[in-house]
One Martini backbone bead per residue (centre of mass of N, CA, C, O) as a GRO file, in nm:
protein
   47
    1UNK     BB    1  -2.699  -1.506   1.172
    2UNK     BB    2  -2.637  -1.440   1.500
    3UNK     BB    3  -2.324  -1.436   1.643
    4UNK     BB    4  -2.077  -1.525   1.710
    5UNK     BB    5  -1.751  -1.515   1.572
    6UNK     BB    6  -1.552  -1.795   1.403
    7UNK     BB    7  -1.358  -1.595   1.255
    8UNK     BB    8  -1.132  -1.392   1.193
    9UNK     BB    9  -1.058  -1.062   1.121
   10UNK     BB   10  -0.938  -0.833   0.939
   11UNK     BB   11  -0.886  -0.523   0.863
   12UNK     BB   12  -1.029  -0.280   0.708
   13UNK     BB   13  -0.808  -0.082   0.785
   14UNK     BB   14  -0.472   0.066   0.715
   15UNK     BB   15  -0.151   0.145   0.742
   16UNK     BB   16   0.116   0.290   0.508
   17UNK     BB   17   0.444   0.295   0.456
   18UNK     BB   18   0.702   0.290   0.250
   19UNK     BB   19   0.921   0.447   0.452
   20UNK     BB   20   0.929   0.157   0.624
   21UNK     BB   21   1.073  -0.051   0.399
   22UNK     BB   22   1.272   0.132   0.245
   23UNK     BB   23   1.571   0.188   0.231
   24UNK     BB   24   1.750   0.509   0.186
   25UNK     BB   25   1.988   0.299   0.001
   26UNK     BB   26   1.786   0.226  -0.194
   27UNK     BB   27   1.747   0.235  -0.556
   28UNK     BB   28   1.439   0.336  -0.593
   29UNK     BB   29   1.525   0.630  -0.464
   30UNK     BB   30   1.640   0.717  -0.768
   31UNK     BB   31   1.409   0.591  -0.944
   32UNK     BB   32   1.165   0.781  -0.896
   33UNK     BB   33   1.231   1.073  -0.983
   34UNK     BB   34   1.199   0.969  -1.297
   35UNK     BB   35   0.909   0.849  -1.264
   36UNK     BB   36   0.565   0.824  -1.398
   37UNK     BB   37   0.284   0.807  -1.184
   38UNK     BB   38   0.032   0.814  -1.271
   39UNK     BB   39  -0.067   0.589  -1.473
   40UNK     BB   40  -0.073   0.434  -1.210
   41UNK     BB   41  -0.290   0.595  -1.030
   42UNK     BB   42  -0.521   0.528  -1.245
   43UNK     BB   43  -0.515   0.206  -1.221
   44UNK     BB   44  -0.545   0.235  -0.901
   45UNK     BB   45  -0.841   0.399  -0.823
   46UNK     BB   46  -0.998   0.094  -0.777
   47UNK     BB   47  -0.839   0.009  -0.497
   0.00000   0.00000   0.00000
């Protein structure tokens, strides 16, 4: 049944930018350069 929308829709994508939530002197960018991420990248690239 087609007519107006009767609920809001969130966008369908989206920009996220870690760099914009992390601050400069968090600690986890001293332990990125650390760690291998692939074995992470490979298991969420079906999401």
């Amino acid at each position: 049944m087609m007519g107006p929308r009767q609920v809001a829709q969130g966008a369908l994508f989206y920009e996220f930018s870690i760099d914009g939530f992390v601050p400069q002197d968090h600690p986890v960018r001293g332990i990125d350069r650390f760690l291998d991420q692939k074995d992470v990248r490979s298991l969420l690239a079906p999401f």
